[in-house]
Legacy VTK file of the C-alpha trace (Angstrom):
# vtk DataFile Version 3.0
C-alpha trace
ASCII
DATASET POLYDATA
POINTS 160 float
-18.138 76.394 -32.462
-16.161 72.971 -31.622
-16.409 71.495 -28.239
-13.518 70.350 -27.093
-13.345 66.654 -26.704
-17.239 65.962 -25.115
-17.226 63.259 -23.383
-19.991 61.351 -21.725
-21.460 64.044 -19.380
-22.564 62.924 -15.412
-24.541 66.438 -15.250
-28.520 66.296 -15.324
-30.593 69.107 -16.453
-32.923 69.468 -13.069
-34.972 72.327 -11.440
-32.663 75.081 -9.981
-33.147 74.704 -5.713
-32.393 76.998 -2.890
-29.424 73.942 -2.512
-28.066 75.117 -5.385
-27.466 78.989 -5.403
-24.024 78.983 -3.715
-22.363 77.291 -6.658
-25.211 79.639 -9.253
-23.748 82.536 -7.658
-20.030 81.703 -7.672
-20.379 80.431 -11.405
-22.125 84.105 -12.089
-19.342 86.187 -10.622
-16.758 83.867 -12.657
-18.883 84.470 -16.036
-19.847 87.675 -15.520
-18.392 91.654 -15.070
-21.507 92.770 -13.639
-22.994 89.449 -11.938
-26.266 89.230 -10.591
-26.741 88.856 -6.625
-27.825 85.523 -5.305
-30.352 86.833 -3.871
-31.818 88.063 -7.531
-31.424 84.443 -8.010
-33.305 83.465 -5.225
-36.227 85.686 -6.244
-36.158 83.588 -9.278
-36.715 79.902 -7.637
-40.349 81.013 -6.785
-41.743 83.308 -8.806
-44.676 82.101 -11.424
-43.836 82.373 -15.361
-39.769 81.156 -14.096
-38.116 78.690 -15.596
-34.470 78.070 -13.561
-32.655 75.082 -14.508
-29.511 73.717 -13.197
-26.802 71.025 -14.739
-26.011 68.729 -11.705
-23.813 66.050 -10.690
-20.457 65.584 -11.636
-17.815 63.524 -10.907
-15.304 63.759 -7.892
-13.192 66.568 -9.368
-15.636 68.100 -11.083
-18.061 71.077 -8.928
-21.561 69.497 -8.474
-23.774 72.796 -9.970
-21.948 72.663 -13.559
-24.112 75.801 -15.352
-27.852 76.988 -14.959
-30.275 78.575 -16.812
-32.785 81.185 -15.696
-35.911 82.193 -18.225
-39.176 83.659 -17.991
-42.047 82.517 -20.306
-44.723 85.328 -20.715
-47.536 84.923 -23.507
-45.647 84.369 -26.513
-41.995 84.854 -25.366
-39.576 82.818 -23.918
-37.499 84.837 -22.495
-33.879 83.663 -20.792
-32.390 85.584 -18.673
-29.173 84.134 -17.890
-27.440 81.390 -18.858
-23.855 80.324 -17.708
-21.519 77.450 -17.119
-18.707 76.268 -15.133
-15.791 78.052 -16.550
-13.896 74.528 -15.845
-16.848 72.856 -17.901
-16.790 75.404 -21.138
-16.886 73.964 -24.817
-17.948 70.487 -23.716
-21.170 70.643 -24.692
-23.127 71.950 -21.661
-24.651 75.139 -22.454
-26.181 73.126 -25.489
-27.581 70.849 -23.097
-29.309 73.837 -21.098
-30.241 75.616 -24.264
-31.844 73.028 -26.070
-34.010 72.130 -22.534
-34.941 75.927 -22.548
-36.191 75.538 -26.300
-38.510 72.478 -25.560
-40.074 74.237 -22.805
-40.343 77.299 -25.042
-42.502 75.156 -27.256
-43.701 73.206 -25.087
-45.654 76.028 -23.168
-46.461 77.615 -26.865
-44.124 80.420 -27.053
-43.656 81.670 -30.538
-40.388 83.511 -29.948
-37.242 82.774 -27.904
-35.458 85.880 -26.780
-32.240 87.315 -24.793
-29.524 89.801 -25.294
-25.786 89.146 -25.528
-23.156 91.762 -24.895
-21.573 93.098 -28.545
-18.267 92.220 -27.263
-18.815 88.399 -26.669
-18.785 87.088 -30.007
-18.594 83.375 -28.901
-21.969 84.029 -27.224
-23.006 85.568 -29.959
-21.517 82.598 -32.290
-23.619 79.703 -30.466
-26.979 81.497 -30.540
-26.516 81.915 -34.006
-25.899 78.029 -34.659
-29.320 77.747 -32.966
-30.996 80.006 -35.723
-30.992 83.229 -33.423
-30.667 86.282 -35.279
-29.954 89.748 -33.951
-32.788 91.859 -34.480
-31.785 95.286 -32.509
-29.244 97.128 -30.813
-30.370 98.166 -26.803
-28.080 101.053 -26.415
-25.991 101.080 -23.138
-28.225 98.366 -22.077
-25.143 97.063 -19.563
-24.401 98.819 -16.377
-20.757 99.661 -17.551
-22.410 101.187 -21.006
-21.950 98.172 -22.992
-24.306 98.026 -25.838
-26.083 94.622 -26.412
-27.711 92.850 -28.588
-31.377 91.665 -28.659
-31.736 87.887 -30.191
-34.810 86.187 -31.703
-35.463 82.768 -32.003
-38.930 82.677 -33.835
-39.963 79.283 -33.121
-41.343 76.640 -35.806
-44.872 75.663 -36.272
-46.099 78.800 -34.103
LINES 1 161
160 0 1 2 3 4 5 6 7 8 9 10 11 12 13 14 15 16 17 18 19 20 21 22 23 24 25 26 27 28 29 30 31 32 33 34 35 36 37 38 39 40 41 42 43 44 45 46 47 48 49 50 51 52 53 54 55 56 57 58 59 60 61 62 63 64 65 66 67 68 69 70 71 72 73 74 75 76 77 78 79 80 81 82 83 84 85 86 87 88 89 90 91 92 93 94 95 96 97 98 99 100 101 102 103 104 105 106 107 108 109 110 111 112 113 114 115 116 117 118 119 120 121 122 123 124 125 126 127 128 129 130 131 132 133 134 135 136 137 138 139 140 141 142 143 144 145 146 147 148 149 150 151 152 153 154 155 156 157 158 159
């Protein structure tokens, strides 16, 4: 997948905040036909096991929450639940950015396996996991609320 002209970024990969969820939840409904509430969101910023990451920052023009990343690490798995950018901010390099923090922690807290599922339809999505070494390991039958089928992914990790 080529990024379209990267330049320097002026987002920061920092803990999701209460701060932030306005802009979360706006960047959800623009990324997503069924988003999640901000409220499920909320849930998210305190619950043990979470891992909910934000890119912030920006310059003048540019919104200040630029993607975010929500996961939950239990025993072996890393699991991420959502991950999403700025629609403005796509193929500059920024989901990378939030993916590649997610895998550290995924090793860092000694997960074995990084997981998610991707709609069949979004074959970008599908695309960039698959440059990280995801494969698709099962079909979850009308596993989206308008009957979508997805796709379950597996990172198994290195070394584990």
């Amino acid at each position: 997948m080529a990024l379209r002209n990267p330049i320097p970024s002026t987002y920061a990969v920092a803990p999701a905040r209460v701060e932030d969820l306005d802009e979360i939840a706006r960047i959800e409904r623009e990324s997503f036909l069924v988003p999640w509430k901000k409220e499920f969101f909320a849930a998210e910023l305190d619950e043990p096991y979470r891992y909910a990451r934000v890119l912030v920052g920006g310059r003048d023009s540019e919104p200040r929450v630029g993607g975010y990343l929500f996961a939950v690490s239990l025993y072996e798995e890393f699991h991420i639940n959502k991950i999403a950018t700025d629609p403005r901010l796509r193929n500059l390099g920024h989901g990378r950015r939030l993916l590649e923090d997610a895998l550290s922690r995924a090793r860092s807290v000694g997960a074995t396996a990084v997981t998610l599922e991707v709609r069949l339809s979004n074959l970008p999505a599908r695309e960039f996991y698959r440059s990280y070494g995801f494969r698709e390991a099962y079909r979850r039958k009308s596993y989206y609320q308008d009957g979508e089928d997805a796709y379950a992914m597996v990172l198994a990790l290195e070394g584990s």
